[in-house]
Backbone bond lengths (Angstrom), bond angles and torsions (degrees), N, CA, C in turn:
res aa  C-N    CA-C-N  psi(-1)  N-CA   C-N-CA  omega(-1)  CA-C   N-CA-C  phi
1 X - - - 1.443 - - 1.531 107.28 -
2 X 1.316 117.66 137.18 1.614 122.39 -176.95 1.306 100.44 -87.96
3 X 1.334 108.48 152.32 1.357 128.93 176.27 1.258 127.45 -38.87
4 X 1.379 119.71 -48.69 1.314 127.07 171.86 1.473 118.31 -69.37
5 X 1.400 102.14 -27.95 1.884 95.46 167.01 1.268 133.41 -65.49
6 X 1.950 103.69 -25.98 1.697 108.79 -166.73 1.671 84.90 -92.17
7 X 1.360 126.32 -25.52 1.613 107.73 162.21 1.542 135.57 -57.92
8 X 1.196 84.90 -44.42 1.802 93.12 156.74 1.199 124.27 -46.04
9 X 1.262 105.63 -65.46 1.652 119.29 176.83 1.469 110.29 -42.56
10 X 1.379 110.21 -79.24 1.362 118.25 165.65 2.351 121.48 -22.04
11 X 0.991 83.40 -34.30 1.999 95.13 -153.09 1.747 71.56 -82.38
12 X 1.878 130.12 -56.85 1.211 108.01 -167.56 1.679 117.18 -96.76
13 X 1.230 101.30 43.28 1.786 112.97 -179.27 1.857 90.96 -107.17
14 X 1.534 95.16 -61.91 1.958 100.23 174.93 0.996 129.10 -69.79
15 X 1.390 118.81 7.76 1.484 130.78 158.20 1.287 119.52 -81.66
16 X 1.727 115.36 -57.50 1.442 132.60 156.05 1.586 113.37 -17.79
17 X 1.096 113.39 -71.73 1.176 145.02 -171.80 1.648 112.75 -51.92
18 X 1.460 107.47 -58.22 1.584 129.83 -174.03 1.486 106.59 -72.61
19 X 1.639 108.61 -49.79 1.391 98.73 -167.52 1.808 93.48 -121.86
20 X 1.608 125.86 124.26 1.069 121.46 -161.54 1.420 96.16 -95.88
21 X 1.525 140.10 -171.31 1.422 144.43 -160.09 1.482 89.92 -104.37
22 X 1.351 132.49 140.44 1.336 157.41 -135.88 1.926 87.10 -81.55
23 X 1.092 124.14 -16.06 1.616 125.49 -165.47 1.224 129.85 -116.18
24 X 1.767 92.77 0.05 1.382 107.41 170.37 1.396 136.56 -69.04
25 X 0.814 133.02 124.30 1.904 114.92 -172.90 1.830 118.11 -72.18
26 X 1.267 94.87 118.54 1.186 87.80 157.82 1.380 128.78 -123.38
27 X 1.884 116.49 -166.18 1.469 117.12 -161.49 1.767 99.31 -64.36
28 X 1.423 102.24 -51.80 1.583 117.62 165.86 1.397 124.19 -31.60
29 X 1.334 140.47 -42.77 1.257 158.08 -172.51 1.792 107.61 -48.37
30 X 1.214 116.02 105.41 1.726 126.29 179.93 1.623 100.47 -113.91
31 X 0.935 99.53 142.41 1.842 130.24 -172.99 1.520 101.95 -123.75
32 X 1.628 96.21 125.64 1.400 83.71 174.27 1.840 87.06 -154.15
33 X 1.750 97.32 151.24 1.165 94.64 -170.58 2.031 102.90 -121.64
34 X 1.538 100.68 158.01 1.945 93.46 -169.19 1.353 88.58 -111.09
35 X 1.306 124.21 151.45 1.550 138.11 150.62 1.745 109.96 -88.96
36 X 0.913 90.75 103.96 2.009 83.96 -179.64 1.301 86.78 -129.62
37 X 1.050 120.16 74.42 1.612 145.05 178.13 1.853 81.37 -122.84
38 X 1.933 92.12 154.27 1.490 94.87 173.75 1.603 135.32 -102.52
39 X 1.727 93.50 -6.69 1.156 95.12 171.99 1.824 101.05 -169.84
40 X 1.629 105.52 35.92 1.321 103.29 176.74 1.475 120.85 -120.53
41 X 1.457 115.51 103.10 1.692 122.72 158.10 1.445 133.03 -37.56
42 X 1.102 118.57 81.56 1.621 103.29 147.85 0.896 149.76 -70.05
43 X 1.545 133.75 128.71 1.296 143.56 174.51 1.595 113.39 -104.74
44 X 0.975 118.01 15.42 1.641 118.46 -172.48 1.790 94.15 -138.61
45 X 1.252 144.99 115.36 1.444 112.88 148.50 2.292 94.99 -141.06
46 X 1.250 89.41 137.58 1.607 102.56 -156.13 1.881 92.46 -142.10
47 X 1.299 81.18 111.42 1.876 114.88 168.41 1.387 103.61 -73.11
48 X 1.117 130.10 140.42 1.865 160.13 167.66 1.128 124.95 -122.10
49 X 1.594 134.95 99.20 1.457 99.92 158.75 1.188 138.47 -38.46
50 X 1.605 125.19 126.54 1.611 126.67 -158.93 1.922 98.85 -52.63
51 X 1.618 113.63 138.28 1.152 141.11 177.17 1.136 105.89 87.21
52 X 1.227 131.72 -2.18 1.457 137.57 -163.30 1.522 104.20 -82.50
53 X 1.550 113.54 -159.00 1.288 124.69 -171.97 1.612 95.29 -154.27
54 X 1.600 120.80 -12.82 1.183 124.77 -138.74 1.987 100.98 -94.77
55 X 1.465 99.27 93.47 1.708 87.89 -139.23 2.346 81.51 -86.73
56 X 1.052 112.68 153.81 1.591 117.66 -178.56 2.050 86.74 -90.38
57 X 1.976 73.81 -161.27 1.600 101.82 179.30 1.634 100.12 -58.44
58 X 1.546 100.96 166.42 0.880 115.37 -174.86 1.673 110.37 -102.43
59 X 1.593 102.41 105.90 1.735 94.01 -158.57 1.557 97.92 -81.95
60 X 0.806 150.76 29.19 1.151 144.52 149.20 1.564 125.77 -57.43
61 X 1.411 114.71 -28.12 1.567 152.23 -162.21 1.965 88.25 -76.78
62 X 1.214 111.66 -29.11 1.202 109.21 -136.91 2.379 83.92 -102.19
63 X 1.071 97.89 -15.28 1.699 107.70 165.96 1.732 113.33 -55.59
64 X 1.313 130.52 173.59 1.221 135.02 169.97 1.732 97.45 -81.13
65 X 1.251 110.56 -56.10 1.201 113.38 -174.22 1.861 131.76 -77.23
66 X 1.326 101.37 -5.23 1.494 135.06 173.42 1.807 95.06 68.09
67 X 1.339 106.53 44.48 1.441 120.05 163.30 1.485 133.13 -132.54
68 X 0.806 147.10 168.88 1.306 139.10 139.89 1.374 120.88 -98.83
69 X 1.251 136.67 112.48 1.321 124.74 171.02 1.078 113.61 -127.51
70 X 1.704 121.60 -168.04 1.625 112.91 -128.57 2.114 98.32 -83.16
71 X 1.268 96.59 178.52 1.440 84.11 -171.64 1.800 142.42 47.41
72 X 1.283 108.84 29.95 1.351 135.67 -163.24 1.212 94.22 -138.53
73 X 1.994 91.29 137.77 1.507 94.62 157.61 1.754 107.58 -131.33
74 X 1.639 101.13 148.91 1.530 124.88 -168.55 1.522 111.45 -98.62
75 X 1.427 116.95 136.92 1.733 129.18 -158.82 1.842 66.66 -90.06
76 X 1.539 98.51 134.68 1.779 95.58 147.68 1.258 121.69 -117.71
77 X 0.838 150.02 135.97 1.450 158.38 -115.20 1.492 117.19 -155.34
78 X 1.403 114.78 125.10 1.747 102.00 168.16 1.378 118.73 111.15
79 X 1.297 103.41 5.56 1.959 120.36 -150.48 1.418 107.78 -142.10
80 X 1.173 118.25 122.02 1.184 114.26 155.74 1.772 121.62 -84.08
81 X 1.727 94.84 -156.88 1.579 103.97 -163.75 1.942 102.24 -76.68
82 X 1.133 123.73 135.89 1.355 124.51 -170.43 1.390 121.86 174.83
83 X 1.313 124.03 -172.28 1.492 121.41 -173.67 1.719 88.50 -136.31
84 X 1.811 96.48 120.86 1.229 95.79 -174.02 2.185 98.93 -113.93
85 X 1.306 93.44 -157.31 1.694 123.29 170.54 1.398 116.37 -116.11
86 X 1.167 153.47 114.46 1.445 139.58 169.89 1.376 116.47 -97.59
87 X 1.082 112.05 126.23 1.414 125.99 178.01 1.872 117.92 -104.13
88 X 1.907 113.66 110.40 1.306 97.27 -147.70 1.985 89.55 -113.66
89 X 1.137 106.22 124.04 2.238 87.34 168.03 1.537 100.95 -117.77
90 X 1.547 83.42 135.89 1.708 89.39 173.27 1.984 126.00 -67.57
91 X 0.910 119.03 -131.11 1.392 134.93 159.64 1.434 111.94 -91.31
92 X 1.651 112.50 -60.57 1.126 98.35 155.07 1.514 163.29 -78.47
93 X 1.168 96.29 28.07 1.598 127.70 163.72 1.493 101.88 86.23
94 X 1.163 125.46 1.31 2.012 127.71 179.59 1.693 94.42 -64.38
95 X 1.117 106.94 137.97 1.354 112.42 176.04 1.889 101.66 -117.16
96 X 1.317 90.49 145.32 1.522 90.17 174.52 1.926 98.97 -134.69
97 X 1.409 118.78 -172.92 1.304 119.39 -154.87 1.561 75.69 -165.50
98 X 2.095 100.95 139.81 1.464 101.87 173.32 1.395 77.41 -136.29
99 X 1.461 103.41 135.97 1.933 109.26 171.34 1.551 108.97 -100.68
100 X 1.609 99.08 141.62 1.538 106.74 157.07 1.325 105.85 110.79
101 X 1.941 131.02 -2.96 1.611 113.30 -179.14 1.312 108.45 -10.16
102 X 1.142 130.06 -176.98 1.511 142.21 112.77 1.228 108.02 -131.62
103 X 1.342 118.74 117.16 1.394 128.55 153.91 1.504 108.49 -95.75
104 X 1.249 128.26 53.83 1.600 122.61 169.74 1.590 98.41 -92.63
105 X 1.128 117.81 -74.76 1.964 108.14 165.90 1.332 116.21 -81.89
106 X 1.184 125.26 -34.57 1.696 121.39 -174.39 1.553 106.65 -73.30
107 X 1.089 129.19 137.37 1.263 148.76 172.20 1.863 127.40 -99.35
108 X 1.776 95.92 -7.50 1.142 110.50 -175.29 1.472 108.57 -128.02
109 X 1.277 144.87 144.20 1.644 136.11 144.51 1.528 110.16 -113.53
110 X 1.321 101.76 -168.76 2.210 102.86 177.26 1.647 93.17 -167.99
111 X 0.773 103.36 139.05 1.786 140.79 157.02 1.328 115.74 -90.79
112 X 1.646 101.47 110.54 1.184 139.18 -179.37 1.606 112.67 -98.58
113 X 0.845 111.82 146.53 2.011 123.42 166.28 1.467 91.74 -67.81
114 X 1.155 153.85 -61.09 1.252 132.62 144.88 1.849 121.64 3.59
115 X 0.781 95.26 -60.71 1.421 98.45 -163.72 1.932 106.77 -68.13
116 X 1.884 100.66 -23.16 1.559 89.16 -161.86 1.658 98.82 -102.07
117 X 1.180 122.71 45.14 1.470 127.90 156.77 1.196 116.43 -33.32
118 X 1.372 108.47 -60.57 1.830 122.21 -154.01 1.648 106.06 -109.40
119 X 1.293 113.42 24.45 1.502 117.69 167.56 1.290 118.92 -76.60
120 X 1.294 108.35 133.02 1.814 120.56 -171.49 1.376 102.29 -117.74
């Protein structure tokens, strides 16, 4: 192998390395979720890996007020980079479910009145 190739090699090994692919998880990585709902509180909100059932903590816990309410945004915690399920309950105990997050590049999602159509 000529010289200039094992430099090559080398120059895109410490690149690999230095700068990781935009979807990787790291220790750094913050999640945060918006309620731009207009007048709906949560007290329940529970991450899934997408198709799953496998619902985590309840990041809501993780608020001052152990809520989310409208116009607020929530640290989510505990999770890496992935495509989850959200599972949201109000005060009044209706639970609703939004499929498909992706947190693989996005670092942020939001909850819309949109979203709580199909709450029971």
């Amino acid at each position: 192998m000529k010289r200039w190739q094992r430099r090559m090699i080398g120059t895109v090994l410490l690149a690999a390395l230095c700068f990781p692919p935009p979807f990787a998880a790291t220790a750094g990585d913050r999640f945060f979720a918006y309620n731009l709902t207009t007048s709906t509180d949560f007290v329940g909100v529970f991450l899934a890996p997408a198709g799953t059932v496998a619902w985590g903590a309840n990041q809501a816990l993780n608020d001052r007020d152990k809520a989310l309410d409208p116009s607020e945004r929530l640290a989510i915690t505990g999770i890496a980079r992935g495509l989850f399920d959200l599972k949201l309950q109000d005060r009044h105990g209706r639970i609703c479910i939004k499929y498909g997050i992706d947190l693989t590049t996005d670092s942020t999602f939001d909850i819309r009145d949109s979203d709580l159509a199909d709450c029971r």
